[in-house]
C-alpha positions in Angstrom: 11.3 -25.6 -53.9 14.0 -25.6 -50.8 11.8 -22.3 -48.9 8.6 -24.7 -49.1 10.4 -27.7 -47.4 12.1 -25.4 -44.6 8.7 -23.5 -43.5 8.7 -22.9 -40.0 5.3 -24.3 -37.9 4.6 -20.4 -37.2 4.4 -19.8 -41.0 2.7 -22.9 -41.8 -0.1 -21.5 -39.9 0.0 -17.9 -40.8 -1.3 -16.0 -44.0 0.2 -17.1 -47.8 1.9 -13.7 -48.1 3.8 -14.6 -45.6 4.8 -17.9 -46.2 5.7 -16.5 -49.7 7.4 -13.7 -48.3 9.3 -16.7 -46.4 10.0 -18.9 -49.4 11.1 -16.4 -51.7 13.9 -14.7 -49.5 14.9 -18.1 -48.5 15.4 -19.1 -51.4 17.3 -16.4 -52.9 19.8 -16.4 -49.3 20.6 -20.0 -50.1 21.7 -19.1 -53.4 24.2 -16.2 -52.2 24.8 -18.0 -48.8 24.3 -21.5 -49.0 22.0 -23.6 -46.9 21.8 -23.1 -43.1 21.5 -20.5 -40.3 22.4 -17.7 -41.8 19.5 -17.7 -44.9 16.9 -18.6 -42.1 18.0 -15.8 -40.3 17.6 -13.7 -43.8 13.8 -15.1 -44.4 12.9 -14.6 -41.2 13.7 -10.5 -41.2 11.9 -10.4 -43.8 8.6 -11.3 -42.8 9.4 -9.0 -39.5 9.5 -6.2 -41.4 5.3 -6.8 -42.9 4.1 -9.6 -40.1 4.5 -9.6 -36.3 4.3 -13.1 -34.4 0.8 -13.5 -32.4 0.6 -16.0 -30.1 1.5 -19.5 -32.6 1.4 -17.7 -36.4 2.3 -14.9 -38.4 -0.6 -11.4 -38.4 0.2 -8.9 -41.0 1.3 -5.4 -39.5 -0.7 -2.2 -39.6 2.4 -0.6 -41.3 6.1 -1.7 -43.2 9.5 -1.8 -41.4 11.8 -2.9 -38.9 10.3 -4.5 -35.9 12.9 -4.0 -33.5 16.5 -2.7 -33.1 18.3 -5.8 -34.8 15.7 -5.4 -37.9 16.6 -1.8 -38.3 20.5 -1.6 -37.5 21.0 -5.3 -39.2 24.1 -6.8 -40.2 26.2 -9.5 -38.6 28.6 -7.3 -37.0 25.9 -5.6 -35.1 24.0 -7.8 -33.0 21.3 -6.1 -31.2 18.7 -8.1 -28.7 15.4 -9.6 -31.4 12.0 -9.2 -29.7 10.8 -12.7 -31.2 8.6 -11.5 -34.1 7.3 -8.7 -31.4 6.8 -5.7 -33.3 8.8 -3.6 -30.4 8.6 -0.6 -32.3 4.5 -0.9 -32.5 2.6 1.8 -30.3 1.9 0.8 -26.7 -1.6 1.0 -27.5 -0.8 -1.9 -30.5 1.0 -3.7 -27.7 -1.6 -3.4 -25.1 -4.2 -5.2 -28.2 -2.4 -7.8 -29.3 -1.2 -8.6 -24.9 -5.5 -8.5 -24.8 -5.4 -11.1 -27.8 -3.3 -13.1 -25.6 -4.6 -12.7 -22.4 -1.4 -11.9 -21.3 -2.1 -11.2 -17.4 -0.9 -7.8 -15.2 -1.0 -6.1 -19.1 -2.5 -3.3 -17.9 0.3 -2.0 -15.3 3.2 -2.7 -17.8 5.2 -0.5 -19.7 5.9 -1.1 -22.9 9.3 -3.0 -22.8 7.3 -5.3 -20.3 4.5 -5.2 -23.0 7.1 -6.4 -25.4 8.7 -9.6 -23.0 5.4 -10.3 -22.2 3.9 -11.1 -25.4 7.3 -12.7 -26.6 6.4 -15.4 -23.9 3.3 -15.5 -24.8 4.2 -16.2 -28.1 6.6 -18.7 -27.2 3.7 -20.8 -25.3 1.0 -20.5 -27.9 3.8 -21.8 -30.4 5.2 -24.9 -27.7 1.4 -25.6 -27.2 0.8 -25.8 -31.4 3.7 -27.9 -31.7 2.9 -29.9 -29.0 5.8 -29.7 -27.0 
């Protein structure tokens, strides 16, 4: 199974319905699109739309759907900015939980496209630190 080869770190460390979630979309993109960026890219919005990236793995989301404004406008003509696995559209109060989680500094005096960058970063350590970069 190609999906179960490709798994990103982040999934390998995050719940099975993820990592199937993962798999199975990838799997079926390399079928229509071939191997490569492009079915990757396909997997991946997948999982953002039931799973949010906390610091180094995958958490399930409180609710379905897009997690920012490239999951929910899609397509590769439109290219909006990708919050990482952020769940952008998630309520500030979400936000301000999983910055806690994090111990993501200041958290308290930021709004919530600060929340957002913050916890992006955050992320982005945690999964550097896991892959011991």
């Amino acid at each position: 199974m190609p999906g179960r080869e490709d798994l990103p770190s982040t999934l390998r460390r995050s719940p099975d319905k993820a990592q199937r979630t993962w798999e199975k979309t990838h799997d079926s993109a390399v079928e229509t699109y071939g191997e490569g960026e492009r079915s990757h890219r396909t997997a991946f919005a997948a999982v953002k739309h039931q799973f949010e990236k906390v610091g180094d793995h995958w958490e399930p989301k409180g609710r379905k759907g897009p997690s920012d404004q490239q999951a929910a406008g899609g397509g590769p003509e439109r290219r909006a900015p990708t919050a990482g696995g952020v769940d952008a559209n998630a309520t500030k109060d979400h936000l301000m939980s999983v910055a806690r989680k994090l111990d993501v500094p200041g958290r308290s005096s930021m709004t919530k496209p600060d929340l957002v960058k913050a916890i992006e970063k955050a992320n982005d350590r945690a999964t550097r630190k896991a892959r011991g970069d």
